[in-house]
N, C-alpha and C positions, 0 to 999 in steps of 0.2 A: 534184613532191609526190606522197607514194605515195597510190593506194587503200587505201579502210578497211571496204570494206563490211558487216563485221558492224557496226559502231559508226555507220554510216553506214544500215543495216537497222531496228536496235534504237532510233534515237535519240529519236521521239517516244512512244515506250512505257518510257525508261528510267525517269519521274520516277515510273511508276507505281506500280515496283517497291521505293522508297525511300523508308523515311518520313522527311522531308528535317526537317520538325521535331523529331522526337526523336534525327537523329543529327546533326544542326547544333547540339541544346542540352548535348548529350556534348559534341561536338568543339571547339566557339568557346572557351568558359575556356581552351584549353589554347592555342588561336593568340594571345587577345587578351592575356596572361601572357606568351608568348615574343615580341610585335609589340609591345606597349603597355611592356615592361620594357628593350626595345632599341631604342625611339624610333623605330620605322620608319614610315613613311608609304607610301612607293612600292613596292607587291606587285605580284608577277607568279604568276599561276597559269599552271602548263605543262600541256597534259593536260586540261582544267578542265573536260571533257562539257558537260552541261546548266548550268554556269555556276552552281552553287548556293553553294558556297566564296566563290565569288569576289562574287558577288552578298552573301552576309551580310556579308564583309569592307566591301564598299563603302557599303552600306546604317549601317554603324559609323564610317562618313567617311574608309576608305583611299579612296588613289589605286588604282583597280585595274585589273587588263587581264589578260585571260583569252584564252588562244589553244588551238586544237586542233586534230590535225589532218584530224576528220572534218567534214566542211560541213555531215553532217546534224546532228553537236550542237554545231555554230556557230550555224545556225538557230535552233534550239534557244534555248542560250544565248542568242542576241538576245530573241527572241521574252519567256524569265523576264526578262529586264532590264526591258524597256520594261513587264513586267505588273505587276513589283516600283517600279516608277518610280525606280532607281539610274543613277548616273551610270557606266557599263561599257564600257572598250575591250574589243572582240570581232576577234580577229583568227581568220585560219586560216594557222597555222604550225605544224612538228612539230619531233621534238628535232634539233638540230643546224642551226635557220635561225631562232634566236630574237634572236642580234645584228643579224641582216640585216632582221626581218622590225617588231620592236618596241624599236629602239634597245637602252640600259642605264642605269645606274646607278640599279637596284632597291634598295629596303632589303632587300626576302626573297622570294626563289623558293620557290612550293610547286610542288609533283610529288607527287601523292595520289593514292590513290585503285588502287594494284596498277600503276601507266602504264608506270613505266620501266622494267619487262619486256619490255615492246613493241622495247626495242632487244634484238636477238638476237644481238649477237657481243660479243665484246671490244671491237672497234674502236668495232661505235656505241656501247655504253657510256660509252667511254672520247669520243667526240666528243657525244655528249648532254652527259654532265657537264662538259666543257670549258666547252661552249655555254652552260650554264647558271651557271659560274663568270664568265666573260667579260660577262654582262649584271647582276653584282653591283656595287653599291657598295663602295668601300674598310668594310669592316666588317659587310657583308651576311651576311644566313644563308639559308640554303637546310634547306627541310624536306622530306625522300622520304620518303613512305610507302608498304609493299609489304605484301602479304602474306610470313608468315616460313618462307621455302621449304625452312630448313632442317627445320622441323617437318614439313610436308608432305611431303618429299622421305623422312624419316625414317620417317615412321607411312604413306607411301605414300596419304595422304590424296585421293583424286579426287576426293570429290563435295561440294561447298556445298548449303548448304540452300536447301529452294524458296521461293521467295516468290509473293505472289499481291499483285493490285488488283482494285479494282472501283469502277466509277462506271456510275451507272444499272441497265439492266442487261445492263451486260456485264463479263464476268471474263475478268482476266488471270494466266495461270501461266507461273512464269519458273525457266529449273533450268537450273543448269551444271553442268558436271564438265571433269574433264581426261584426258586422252588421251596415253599417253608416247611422245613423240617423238626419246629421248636427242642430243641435251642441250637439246630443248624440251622444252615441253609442247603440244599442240594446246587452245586453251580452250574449249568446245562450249558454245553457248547456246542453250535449247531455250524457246521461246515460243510458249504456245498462247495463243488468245482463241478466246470465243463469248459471245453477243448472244442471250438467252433461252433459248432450246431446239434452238437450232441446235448443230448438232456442232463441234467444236472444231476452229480451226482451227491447222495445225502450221506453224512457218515454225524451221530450225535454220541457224547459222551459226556459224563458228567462225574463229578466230585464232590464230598460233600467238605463243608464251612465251619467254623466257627464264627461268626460274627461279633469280634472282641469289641465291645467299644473305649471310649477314652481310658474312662476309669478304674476298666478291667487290668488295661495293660500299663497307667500310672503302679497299680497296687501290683503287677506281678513282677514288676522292673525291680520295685524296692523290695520285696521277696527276696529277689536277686541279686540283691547289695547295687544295683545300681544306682544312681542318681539320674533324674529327671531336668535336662539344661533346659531345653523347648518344646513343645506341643507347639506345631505350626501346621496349616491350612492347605499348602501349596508348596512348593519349592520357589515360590517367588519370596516366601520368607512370616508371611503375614497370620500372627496369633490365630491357632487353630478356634473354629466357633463352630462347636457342635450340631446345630442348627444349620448350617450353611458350606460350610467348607467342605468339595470336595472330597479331599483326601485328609489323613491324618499320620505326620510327620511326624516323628518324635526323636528328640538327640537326645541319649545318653551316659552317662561317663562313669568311669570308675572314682571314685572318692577318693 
């Protein structure tokens, strides 16, 4: 199983930087719409960090089991489970060991969250989404969300915006950008903290990318005996447009 140490660095300052209620009360209408309208029960989140996804789904009375594959937001993950008092399978597995590691016959695999960049060639690609077709039910869907790299790639977009937390008093500031590494990206994450008056402290680590865009991941889907239902922009719902949107949403199902 590979190391992950920026995700394995970052992991108990992630939830800092997210404010999990206002982007759980965007996001859930749109899973409980596509899970609730296809009768599904048994989720699998791939990728699932700090377990927040997977945690609201459960807490709504899926079956759910979240796996990842840094230890530090395995930890993590357990740790929101047992605070949220949900019932959570917490495994640590990465793409391409998810039949081995959490059986199958899911109703819907999510993959959120920018993750399946993390595979870097064609082949894991193409052996991630296998893996992740192979632990679907006869009539399962699978939902990836990425950032939409053809946007970025196009406006040559590096830098996200910063965010910050604070509890008590101490602050935290969190800034990414990216780094071109043709045909990655390097993803640099830069986190400072300080504790009153004390100077900030700097800790940077980074990861490298694949930058899939639409078309890459239409053709590895069907690779993958999947079917392609949506390419969508946003979780508001609205036809993904390479040029502008965003994120890039995609639902897909078994045939």
């Amino acid at each position: 199983m590979s190391d992950v140490p920026l995700y394995d660095a970052f992991a108990e300052d992630y939830d800092r930087f997210v404010d999990w209620p206002a982007r759980l009360a965007f996001e859930m209408p749109f899973f409980r719409d596509l899970l609730g309208g296809r009768g599904a029960r048994r989720v699998l989140d791939v990728a699932g960090g700090t377990g927040q996804h997977a945690i609201a789904l459960a807490a709504e009375g899926y079956d759910v089991t979240m796996v990842d594959i840094s230890a530090g937001m395995v930890a993590v993950a357990r740790e929101n489970a047992l605070r949220a008092g949900v019932s959570l399978r917490v495994a640590r597995a990465g793409f391409g060991a998810l039949a081995t590691s959490v059986g199958g016959g899911y109703d819907a695999v999510l993959c959120l969250g920018n993750s399946l960049p993390h595979a870097l060639t064609s082949a894991a690609l193409d052996d991630a989404l296998a893996d992740m077709a192979a632990v679907l039910a006869p009539g399962g869907v699978l939902v990836v969300q990425n950032r939409n790299f053809d946007r970025v790639l196009a406006r040559r977009e590096r830098f996200m915006p910063p965010q910050e937390g604070r509890a008590g008093g101490t602050e935290w500031l969190f800034f990414r950008f990216y780094d071109d590494e043709e045909p990655l990206l390097r993803f640099n994450v830069v986190r400072l903290r300080r504790s009153g008056e004390e100077p900030w402290a700097v800790h940077v680590d980074a990861t490298l990318l694949h930058p899939w865009r639409h078309d890459d991941i239409a053709a590895a889907l069907q690779r993958a005996g999947l079917r392609c239902v949506h390419a969508l922009g946003s979780y508001r719902g609205e036809p993904f447009d390479a040029t502008e949107s965003s994120d890039l949403i995609v639902v897909a199902e078994v045939p």
